[in-house]
C-alpha positions as CSV (number, residue, x, y, z in Angstrom):
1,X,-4.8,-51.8,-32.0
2,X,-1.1,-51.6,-33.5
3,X,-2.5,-48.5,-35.4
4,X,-4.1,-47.1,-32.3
5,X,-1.0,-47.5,-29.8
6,X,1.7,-45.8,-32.3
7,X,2.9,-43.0,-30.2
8,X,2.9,-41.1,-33.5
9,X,0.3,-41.6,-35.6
10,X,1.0,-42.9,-39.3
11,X,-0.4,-39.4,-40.9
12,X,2.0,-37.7,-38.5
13,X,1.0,-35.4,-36.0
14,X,3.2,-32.0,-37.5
15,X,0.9,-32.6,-40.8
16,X,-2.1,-32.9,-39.8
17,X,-3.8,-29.7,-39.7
18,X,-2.1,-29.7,-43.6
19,X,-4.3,-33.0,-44.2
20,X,-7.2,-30.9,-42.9
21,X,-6.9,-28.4,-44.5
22,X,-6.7,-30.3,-48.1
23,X,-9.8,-31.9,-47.7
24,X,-11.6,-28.9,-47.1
25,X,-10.5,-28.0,-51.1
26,X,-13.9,-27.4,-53.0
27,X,-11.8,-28.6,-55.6
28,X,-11.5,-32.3,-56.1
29,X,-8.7,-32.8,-58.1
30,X,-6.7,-30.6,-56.0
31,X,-8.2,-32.5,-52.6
32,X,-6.4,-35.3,-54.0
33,X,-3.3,-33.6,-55.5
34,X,-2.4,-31.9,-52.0
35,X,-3.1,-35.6,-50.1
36,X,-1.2,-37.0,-52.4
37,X,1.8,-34.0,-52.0
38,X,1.6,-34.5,-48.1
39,X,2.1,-38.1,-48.5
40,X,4.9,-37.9,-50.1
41,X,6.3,-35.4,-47.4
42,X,5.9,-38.0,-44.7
43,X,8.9,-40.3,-43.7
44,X,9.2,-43.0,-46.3
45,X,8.8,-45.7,-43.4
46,X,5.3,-44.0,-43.1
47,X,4.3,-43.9,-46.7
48,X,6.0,-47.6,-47.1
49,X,3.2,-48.5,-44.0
50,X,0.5,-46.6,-45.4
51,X,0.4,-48.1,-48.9
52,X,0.6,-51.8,-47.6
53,X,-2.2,-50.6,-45.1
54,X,-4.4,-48.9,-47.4
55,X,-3.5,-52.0,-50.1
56,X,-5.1,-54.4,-47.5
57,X,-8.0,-52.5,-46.7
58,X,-8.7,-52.1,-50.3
59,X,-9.1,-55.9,-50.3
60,X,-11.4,-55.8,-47.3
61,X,-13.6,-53.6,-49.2
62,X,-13.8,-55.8,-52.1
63,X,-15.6,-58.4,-50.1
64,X,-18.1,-55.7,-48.9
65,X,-21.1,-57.9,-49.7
66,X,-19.4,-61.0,-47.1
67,X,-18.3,-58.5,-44.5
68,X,-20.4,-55.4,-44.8
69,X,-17.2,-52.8,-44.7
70,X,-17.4,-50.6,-47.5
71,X,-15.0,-47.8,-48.6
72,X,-17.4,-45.2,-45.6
73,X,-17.3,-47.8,-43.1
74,X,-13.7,-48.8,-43.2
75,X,-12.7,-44.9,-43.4
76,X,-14.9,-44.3,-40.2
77,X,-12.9,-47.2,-38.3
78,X,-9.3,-46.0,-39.4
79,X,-10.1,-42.3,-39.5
80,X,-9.7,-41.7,-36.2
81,X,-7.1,-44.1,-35.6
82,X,-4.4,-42.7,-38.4
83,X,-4.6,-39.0,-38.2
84,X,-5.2,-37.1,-35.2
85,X,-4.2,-34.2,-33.8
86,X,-0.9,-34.0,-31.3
87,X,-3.4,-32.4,-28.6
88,X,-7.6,-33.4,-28.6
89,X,-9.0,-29.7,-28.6
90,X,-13.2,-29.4,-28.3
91,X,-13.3,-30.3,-32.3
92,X,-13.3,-33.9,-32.1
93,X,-16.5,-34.3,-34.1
94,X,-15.2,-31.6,-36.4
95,X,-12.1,-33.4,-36.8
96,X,-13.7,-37.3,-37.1
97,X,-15.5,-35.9,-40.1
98,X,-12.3,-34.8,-41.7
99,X,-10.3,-37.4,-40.9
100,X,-12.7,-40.0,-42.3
101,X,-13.1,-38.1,-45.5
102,X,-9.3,-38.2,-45.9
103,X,-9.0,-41.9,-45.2
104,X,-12.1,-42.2,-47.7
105,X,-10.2,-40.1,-50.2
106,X,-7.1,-41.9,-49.9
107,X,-9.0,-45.1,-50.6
108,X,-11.2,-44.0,-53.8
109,X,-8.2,-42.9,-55.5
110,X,-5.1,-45.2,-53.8
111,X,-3.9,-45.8,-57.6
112,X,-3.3,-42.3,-58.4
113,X,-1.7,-41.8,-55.2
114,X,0.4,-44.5,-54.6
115,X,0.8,-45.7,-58.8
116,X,-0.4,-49.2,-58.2
């Protein structure tokens, strides 16, 4: 809910057509080098945030087999919530499927991203 109610979202709304765009990289090392370059071009409150968030729900994945969220399922609940555009245009489905895959992406490879 805290997440939800930001008036700016944590991926901030002047980056995220940039975060769109990376995912759509055919490339996967470059997916996650540009996420990882727009992350670090984000305040540093936001990064700060974002690695304690994304730290935590590395944990909750962990315990998949108690709680049933794994790395999709948690990306398809925070998607959505962290990244999304300043205006809602007729692309929501378009963008929920990009926004998860980010969220995904940032989980599989939080280590090389944030160095922990």
């Amino acid at each position: 809910m805290f997440f939800r109610e930001l008036p700016e979202p944590l991926f901030t709304h002047n980056y995220f057509n940039d975060f769109v765009s990376a995912i759509k990289s055919q490339d996967y090392k470059q997916r996650v080098q540009s996420i990882n370059n727009l992350i670090k071009q984000l305040p540093k409150p936001h990064q700060d945030t974002m690695q304690a968030l994304f730290k935590h729900l590395r944990k909750v994945i962990e315990h998949g087999e108690e709680n049933r969220m794994n790395t999709q399922s948690v990306a398809i609940v925070f998607g959505p919530t962290l990244l999304r555009p300043e205006t809602e245009t007729g692309n929501i489905a378009v963008h929920m499927v990009y926004q998860n895959q980010i969220v995904e992406l940032i989980l599989l490879e939080y280590e090389s991203i944030f160095g922990r």
